[in-house]
C-alpha positions in Angstrom: 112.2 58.4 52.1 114.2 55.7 53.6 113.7 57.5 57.1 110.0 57.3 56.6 110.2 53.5 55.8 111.9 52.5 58.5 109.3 55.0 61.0 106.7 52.8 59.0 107.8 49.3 60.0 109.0 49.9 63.4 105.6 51.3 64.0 107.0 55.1 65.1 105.3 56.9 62.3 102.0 55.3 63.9 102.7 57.2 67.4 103.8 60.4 65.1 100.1 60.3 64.1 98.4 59.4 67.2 100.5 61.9 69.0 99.9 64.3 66.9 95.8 63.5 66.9 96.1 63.3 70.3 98.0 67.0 70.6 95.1 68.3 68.3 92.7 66.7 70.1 94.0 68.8 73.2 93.6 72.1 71.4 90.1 71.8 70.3 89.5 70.4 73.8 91.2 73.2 75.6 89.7 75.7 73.5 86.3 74.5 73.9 86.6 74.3 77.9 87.9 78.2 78.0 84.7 79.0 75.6 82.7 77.3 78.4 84.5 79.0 81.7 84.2 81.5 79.9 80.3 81.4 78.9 79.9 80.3 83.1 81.8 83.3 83.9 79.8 85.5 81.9 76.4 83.7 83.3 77.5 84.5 86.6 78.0 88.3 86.3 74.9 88.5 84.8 72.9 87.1 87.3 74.7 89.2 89.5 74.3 92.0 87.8 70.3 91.1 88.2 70.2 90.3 91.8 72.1 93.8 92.2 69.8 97.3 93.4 70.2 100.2 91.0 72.4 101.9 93.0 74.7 99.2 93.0 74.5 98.8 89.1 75.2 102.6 89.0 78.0 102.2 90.9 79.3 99.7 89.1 79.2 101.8 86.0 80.8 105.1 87.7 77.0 106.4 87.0 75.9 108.9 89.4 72.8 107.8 91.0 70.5 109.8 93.3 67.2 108.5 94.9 64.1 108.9 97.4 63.7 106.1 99.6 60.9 107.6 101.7 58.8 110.8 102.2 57.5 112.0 106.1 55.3 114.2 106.7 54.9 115.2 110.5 51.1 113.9 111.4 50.6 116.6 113.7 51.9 119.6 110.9 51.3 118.7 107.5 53.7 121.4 106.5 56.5 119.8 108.2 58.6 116.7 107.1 61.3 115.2 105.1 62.4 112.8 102.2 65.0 110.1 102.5 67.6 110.1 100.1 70.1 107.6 99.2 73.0 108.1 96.6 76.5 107.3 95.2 79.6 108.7 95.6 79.8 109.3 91.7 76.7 111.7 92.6 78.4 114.1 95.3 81.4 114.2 92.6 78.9 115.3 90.2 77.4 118.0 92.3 81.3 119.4 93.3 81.8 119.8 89.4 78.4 121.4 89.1 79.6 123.7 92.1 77.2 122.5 95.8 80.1 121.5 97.8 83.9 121.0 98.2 86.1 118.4 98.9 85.8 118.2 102.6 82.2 119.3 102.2 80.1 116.4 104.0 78.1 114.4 101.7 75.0 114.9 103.9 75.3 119.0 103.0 76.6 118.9 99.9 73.1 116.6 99.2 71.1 118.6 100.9 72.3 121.9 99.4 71.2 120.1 95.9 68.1 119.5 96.8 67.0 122.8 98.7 67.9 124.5 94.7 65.9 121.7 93.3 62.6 122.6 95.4 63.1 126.5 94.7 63.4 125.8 91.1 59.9 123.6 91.8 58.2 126.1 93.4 59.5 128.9 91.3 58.1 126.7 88.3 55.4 127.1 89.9 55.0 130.5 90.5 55.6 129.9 94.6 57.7 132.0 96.7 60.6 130.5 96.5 62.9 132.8 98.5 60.9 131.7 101.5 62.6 129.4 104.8 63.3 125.7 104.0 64.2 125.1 107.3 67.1 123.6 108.8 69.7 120.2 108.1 69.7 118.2 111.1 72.2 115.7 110.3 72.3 112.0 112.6 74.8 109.3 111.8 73.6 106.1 111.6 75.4 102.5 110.9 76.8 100.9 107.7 77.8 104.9 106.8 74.5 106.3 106.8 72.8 109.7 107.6 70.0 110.5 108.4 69.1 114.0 107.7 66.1 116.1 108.8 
């Protein structure tokens, strides 16, 4: 009690308390800045996330993603031509699992090899010959890691 009296009159209790308010103060205030950074950060992946192409999203995820970019048909021989695929890496691991390729397999053939099953199964859905010729991979590398295959 005495301690407290003499804190009173020599004015110490009084920077106790502001101290203390102050320290407070710094909580809430350091708390609130973290909710922001972290509200900013969360901002920022998103608009990220929405300036990114699907593939990239996929990839993101660990998603396997496969898609057609482009189809060509020869102008000269309609029967002749080919599509343009693009996909992930998370795709060629899910075709090894489902059994098209091996590790050391190139991506390009273990693609391909998918997608030569997927047209018989089209044209067997069909009611097509599908034990006829699909022709042949021709297999060009291009820049940034890219194939193209005809």
């Amino acid at each position: 009690m005495i301690k407290n009296f003499i804190k009173k009159i020599t004015g110490i209790k009084a920077i106790e308390d502001a101290t203390a308010k102050a320290n407070a103060e710094a909580v809430v205030a350091q708390k609130l800045a973290e909710e922001k950074l972290k509200e900013a950060a969360d901002a920022t992946a998103k608009a990220e996330l929405a300036k990114s192409t699907p593939k990239e999203r996929a990839t993101r995820k660990g998603e396997p993603w496969v898609s057609v970019l482009d189809t060509h048909v020869n102008k000269d021989n309609v029967r002749n031509g080919f599509f343009e695929l693009d996909w992930n890496d998370a795709f060629v691991v899910q075709l090894k699992q489902e059994g098209y390729g091996y590790d050391g397999d190139p991506d390009e053939e273990i693609v391909d090899r998918w997608f030569r099953d997927l047209a018989r199964n089209i044209l067997s859905d069909e009611g097509q010959d599908a034990s006829r010729g699909a022709g042949y991979i021709n297999v060009s590398k291009l820049a940034d890691g890219k194939a193209e295959v005809k």
